[in-house]
C-alpha positions in Angstrom: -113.5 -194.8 -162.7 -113.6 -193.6 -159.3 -110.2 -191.7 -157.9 -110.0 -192.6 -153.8 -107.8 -189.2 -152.9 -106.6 -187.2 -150.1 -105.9 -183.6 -151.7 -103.5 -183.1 -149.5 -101.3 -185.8 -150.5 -98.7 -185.7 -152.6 -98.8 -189.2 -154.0 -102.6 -188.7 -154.8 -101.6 -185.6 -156.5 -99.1 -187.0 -159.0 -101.9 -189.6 -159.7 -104.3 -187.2 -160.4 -102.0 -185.3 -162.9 -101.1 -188.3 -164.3 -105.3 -189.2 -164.8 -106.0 -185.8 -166.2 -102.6 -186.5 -168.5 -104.0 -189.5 -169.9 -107.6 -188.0 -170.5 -109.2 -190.1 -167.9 -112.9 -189.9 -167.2 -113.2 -190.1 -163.3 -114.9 -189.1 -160.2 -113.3 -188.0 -157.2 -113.8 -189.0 -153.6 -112.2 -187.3 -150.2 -110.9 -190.5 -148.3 -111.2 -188.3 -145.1 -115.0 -186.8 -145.9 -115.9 -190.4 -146.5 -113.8 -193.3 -146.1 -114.7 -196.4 -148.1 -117.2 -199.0 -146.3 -116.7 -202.5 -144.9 -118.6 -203.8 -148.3 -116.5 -201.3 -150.6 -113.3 -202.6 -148.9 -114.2 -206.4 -149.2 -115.1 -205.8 -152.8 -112.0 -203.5 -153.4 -109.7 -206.1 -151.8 -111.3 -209.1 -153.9 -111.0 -206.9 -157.4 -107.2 -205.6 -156.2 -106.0 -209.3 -155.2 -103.6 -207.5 -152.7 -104.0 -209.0 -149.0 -105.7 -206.6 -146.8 -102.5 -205.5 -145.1 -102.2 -203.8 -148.3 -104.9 -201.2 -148.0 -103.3 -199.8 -144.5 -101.5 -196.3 -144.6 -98.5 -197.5 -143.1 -97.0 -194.2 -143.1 -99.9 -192.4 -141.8 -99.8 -190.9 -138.3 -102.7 -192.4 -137.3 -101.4 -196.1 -138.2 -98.3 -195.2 -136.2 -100.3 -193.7 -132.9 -102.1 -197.0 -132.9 -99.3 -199.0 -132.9 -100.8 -200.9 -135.7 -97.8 -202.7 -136.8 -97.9 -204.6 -133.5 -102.1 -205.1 -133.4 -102.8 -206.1 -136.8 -101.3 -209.8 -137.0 -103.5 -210.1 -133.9 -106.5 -208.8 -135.5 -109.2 -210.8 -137.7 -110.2 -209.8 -140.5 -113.5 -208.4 -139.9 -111.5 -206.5 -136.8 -109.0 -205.3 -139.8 -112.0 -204.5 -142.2 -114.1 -202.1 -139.5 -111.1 -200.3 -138.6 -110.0 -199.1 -142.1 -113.9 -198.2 -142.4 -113.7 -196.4 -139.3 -111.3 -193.8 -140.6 -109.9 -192.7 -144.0 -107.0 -191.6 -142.8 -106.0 -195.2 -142.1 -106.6 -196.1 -145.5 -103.6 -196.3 -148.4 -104.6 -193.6 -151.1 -104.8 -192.9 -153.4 -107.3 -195.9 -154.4 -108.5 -196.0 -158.2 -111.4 -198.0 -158.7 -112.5 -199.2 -162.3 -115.2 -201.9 -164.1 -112.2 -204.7 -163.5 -109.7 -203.4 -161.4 -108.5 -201.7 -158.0 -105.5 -199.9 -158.1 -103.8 -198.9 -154.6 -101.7 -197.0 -154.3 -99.8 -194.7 -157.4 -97.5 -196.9 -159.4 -97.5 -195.3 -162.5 -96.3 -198.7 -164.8 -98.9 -200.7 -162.9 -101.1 -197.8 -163.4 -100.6 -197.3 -166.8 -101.1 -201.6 -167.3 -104.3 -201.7 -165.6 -105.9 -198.6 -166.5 -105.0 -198.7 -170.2 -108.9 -199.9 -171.4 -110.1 -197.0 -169.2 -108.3 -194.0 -170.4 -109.5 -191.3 -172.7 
């Protein structure tokens, strides 16, 4: 599996306790060193089944200094797609990727659901 973080995060540290809890193999990623492509996010969104809106940080600062909440209805898709590649930050973490699922976001039932094939 592949663990979408920020370290920095709180949220993406309870998920990772919760990983290394359940004896999950997985490799990490720094969403800020190198936020997901335009491809990974179209594949991500198509596994997840959660509309894009989904995979924005809502909470983030930089979501909120954009005045996002306002642009994005306006915004296609492809517009919506380029900007979440453009910068991690933008990007709801912490992301878990597996063989037939994409977690976003750390719900620990959902988690637990999903995951269940994939853990140690």
């Amino acid at each position: 599996m592949l663990f979408v973080e920020y370290p920095k995060c709180t949220t993406c540290q309870k998920a990772r306790k919760w990983l290394e809890g359940h004896g999950a193999a997985f490799a990490t990623r720094h969403i800020k060193d190198e936020a997901p492509t335009v491809e990974e996010l179209k594949e991500w969104r198509a596994r997840s089944g959660l509309p894009l809106k989904k995979f924005f940080n809502t909470s983030g600062l930089k979501y909120k200094e954009l005045a996002l909440k306002d642009k994005l209805p306006g915004m296609s898709e492809a517009e919506q797609l380029a900007l979440l590649a453009s910068d991690g930050m933008l990007v709801k973490r912490p992301i878990l990727v597996g063989d037939d699922f994409v977690l976003v976001g750390f719900r620990e039932n959902e988690w637990a659901e999903k995951a269940a094939d994939s853990l140690g």
